[in-house]
C-alpha positions as CSV (number, residue, x, y, z in Angstrom):
1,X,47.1,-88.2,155.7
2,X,45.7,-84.6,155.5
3,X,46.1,-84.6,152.0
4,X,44.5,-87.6,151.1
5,X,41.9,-87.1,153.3
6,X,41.0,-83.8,151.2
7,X,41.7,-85.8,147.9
8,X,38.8,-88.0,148.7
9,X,36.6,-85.4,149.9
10,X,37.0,-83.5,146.3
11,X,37.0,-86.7,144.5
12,X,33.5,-87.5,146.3
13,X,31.8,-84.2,145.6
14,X,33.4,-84.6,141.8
15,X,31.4,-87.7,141.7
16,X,28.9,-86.6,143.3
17,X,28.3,-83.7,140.6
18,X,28.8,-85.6,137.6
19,X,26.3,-87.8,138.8
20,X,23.9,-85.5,139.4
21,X,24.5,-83.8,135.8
22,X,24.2,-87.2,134.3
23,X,20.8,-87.8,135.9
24,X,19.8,-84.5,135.0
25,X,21.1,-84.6,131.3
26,X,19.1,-88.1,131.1
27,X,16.0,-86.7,132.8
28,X,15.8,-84.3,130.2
29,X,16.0,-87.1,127.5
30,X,19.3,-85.9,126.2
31,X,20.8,-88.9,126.8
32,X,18.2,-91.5,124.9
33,X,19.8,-93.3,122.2
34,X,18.7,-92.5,118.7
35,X,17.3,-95.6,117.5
36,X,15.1,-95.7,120.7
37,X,12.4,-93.9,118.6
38,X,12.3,-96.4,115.9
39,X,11.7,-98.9,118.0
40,X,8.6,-97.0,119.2
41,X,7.2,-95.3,116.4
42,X,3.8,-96.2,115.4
43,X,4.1,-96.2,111.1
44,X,0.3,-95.6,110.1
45,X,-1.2,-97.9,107.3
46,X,-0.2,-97.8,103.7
47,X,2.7,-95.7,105.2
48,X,6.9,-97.0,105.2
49,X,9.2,-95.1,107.3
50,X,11.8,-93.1,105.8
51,X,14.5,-92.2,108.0
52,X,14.0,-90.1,111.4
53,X,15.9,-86.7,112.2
54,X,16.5,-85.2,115.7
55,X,17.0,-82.0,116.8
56,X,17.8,-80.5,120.1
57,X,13.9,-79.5,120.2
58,X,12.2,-82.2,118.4
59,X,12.5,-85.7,116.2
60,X,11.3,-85.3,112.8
61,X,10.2,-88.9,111.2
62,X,9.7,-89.1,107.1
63,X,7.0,-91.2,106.0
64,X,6.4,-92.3,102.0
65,X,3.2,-93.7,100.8
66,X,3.1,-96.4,98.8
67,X,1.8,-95.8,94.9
68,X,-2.0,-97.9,94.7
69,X,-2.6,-100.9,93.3
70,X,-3.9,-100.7,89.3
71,X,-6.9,-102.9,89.9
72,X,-9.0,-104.9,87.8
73,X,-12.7,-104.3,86.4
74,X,-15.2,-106.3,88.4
75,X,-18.4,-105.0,87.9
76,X,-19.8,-103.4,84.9
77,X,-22.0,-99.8,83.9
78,X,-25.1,-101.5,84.7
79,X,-24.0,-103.3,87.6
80,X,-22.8,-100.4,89.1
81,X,-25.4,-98.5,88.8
82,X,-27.8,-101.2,90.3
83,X,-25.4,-101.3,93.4
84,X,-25.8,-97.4,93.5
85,X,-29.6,-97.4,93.2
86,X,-30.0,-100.3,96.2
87,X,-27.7,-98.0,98.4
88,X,-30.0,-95.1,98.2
89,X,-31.8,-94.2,101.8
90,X,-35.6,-93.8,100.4
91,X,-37.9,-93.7,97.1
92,X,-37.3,-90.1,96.2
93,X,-33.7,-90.7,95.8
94,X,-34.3,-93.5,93.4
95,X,-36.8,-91.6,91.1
96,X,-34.6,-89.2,91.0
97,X,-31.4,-91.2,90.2
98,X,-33.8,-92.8,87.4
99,X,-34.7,-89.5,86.2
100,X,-31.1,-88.3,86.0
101,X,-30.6,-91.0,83.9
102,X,-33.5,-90.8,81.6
103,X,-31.8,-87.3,81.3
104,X,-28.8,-88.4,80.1
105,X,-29.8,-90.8,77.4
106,X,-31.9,-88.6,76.1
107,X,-29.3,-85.8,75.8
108,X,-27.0,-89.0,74.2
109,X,-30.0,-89.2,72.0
110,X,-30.4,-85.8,71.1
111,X,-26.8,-85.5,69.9
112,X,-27.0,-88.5,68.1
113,X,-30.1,-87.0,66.0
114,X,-28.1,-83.4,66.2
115,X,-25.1,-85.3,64.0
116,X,-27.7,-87.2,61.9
117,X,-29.3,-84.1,60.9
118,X,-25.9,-82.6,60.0
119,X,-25.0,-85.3,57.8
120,X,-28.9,-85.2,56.1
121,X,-28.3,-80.8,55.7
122,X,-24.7,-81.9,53.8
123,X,-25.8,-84.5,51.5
124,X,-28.7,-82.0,50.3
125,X,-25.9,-79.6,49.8
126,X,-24.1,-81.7,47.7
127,X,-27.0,-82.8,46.2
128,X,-27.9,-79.5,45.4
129,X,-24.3,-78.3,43.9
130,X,-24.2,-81.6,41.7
131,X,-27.9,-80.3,40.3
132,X,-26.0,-76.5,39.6
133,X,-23.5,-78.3,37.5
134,X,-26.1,-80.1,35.9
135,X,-28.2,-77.4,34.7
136,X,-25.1,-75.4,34.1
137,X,-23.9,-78.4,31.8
138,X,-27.4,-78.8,29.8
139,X,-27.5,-75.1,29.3
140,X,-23.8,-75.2,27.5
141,X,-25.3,-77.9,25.6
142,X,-28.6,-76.2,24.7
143,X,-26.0,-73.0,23.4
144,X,-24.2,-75.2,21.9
145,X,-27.1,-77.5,19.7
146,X,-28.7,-73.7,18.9
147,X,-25.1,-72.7,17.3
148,X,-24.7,-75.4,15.5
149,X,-28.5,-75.6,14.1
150,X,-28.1,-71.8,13.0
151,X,-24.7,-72.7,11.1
152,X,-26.4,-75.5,9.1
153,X,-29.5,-72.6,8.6
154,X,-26.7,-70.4,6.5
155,X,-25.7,-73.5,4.6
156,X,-27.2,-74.5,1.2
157,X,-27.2,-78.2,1.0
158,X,-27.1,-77.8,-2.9
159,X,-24.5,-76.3,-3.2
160,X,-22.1,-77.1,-0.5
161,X,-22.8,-80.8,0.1
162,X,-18.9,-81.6,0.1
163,X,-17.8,-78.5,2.3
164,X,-20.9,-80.0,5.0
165,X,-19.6,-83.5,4.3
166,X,-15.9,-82.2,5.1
167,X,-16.9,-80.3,8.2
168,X,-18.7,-83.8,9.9
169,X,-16.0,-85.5,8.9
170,X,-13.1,-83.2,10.7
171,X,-16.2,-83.0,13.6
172,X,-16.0,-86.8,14.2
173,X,-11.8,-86.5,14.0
174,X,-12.0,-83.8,16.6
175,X,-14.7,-86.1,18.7
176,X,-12.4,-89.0,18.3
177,X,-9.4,-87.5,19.2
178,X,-10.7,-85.5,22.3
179,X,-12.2,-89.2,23.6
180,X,-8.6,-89.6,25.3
181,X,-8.6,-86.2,26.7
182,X,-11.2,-86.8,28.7
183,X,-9.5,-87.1,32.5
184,X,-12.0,-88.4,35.6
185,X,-12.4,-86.4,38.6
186,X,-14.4,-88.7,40.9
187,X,-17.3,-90.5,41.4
188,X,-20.2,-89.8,44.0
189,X,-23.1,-92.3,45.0
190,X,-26.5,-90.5,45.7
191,X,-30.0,-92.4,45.9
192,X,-30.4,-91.8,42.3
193,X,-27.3,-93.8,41.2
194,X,-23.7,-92.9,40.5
195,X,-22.5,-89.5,39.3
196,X,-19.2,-89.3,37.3
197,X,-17.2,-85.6,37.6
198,X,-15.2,-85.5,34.6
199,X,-13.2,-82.7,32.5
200,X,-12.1,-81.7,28.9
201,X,-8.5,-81.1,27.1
202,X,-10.1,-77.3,27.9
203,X,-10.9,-77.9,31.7
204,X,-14.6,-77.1,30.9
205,X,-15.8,-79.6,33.8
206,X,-18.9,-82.4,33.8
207,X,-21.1,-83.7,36.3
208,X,-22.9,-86.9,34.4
209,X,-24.9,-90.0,34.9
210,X,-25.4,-93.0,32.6
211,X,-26.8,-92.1,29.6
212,X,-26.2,-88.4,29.2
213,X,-24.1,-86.5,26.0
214,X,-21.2,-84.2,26.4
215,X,-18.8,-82.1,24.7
216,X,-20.6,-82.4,21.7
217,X,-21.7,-85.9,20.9
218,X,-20.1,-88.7,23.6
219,X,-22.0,-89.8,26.0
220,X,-21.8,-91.6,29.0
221,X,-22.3,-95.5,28.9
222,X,-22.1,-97.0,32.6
223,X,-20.5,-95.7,36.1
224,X,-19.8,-97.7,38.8
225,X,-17.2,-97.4,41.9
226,X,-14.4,-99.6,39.7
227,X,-14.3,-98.4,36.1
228,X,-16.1,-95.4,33.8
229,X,-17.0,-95.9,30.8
230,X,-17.3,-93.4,27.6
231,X,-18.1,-93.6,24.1
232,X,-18.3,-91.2,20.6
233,X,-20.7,-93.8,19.1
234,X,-17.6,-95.6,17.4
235,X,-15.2,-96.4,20.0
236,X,-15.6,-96.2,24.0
237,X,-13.3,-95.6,26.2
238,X,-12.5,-97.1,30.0
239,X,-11.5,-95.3,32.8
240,X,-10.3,-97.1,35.7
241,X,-11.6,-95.3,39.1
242,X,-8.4,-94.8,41.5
C-alpha cells in the first residue's frame, strides 16, 4: 500500500509538470500549428501568397505581384492634353502649359526647316558639281574644235582634197563605231530638266542635256527616267535606264 501510495504521488507531480511545460510551451506560441498563419494572413492587393517559412524567432511569408494588364488606348494626344489642362489648379498654370506647348511645336517646326534647309544646301551642291563637269566638258570641246580648225589651216584643199576626203571619212567610221561604246552612268532630275552622266571607250566622262554634242560630233537627242537616246547624225542609239 506504501508503495502505491508513493507511485501516485510521483505520477501526480509528473503530471503535474508536463502540464505545466505544455501550458508554458503553448503560451509561448511554440505549440501553434503552422497553417494557423495562413489562415490569418492579410494578402495586400494585387499581391498572391507564396508560401510562408517559420523560424524559432519569426514567420517569413512570400508574396509575388501579379505582372499589369497591357491596356488598350482610350483617349488620344489631344484629348489627353485637354484632360491635363482642365486639371490644372489656376490660370497661370494653363498659360503656361500652353506656352510649353507653343514651345514644342515650334522647336518641331524648327527642325523640320533645319532638315529642309539641308536638303536645299545639297541639291545646290549637286547642282553646282553637275555645272563643273559642264564647263569642264565645253572646254574639252572648245580644245578640241581649235585642234581640229588649226589642222585643216595646214591643209591645202588643192592639193590634198582626197587625203581630207579620206580623213572625214575614217572620222565618221571612228564616230560610228564609238556610238556603241558609249556606257550610261545615270540620270539626275533638276528644275532645268534631266541630265544624262555618260562615258567613252576611254572613260573620259559627260554630264549632258538634250541637245548638246560630245566626243566629237554625237549629240544628245532626248533624256528621260526610261530610256537615253544618242545619235552621230546617221544612226541613234537607245539606252535603256536601269
Amino acid at each position: 500500500m506504501a508503495k502505491n501510495e508513493k507511485m501516485k504521488q510521483v505520477l501526480g507531480v509528473t503530471v503535474c509538470i508536463g502540464g505545466l511545460v505544455v501550458f508554458a510551451l503553448w503560451y509561448l506560441g511554440f505549440l501553434e500549428p503552422a497553417k494557423e498563419a495562413d489562415k490569418t494572413l492579410t494578402v495586400p492587393d494585387g499581391y498572391s501568397h507564396v508560401q510562408s517559412k517559420a523560424t524559432s524567432n519569426e514567420t517569413v511569408h512570400t508574396f509575388k505581384k501579379a505582372p499589369p494588364q497591357v491596356g488598350a488606348i482610350s483617349q488620344t494626344a489631344d484629348q489627353a492634353y485637354s484632360r491635363y489642362m482642365q486639371s490644372l489648379p489656376d490660370t497661370l498654370d494653363k498659360a503656361i502649359s500652353q506656352e510649353f506647348r507653343t514651345l514644342n511645336v515650334s522647336l518641331q517646326n524648327a527642325r523640320l526647316y533645319a532638315d529642309t534647309t539641308g536638303l536645299i544646301r545639297q541639291g545646290r551642291e549637286n547642282m553646282n558639281q553637275l555645272n563643273q563637269l559642264k564647263d569642264k566638258q565645253n572646254e574639252q570641246e572648245k580644245e578640241q574644235a581649235m585642234s581640229r580648225n588649226n589642222v585643216n589651216f595646214l591643209v591645202d584643199d588643192r592639193d590634198n582634197t582626197p587625203t581630207r576626203y579620206k580623213q572625214e571619212q575614217q572620222k565618221k567610221a571612228e564616230i560610228k563605231a564609238s556610238l556603241g561604246d558609249i556606257s550610261l552612268e545615270g540620270v539626275v532630275g533638276t528644275e532645268d530638266g534631266y541630265y544624262v552622266m555618260l562615258r567613252d571607250a576611254k572613260g573620259n566622262p559627260f554630264t549632258l542635256k538634250p541637245g548638246q554634242y560630245f566626243d566629237g560630233g554625237m549629240i544628245v537627242k532626248s533624256v528621260n527616267t526610261k530610256e537615253v537616246v544618242i545619235t552621230d547624225g546617221d544612226e541613234e542609239r537607245i539606252i535603256p535606264v536601269m
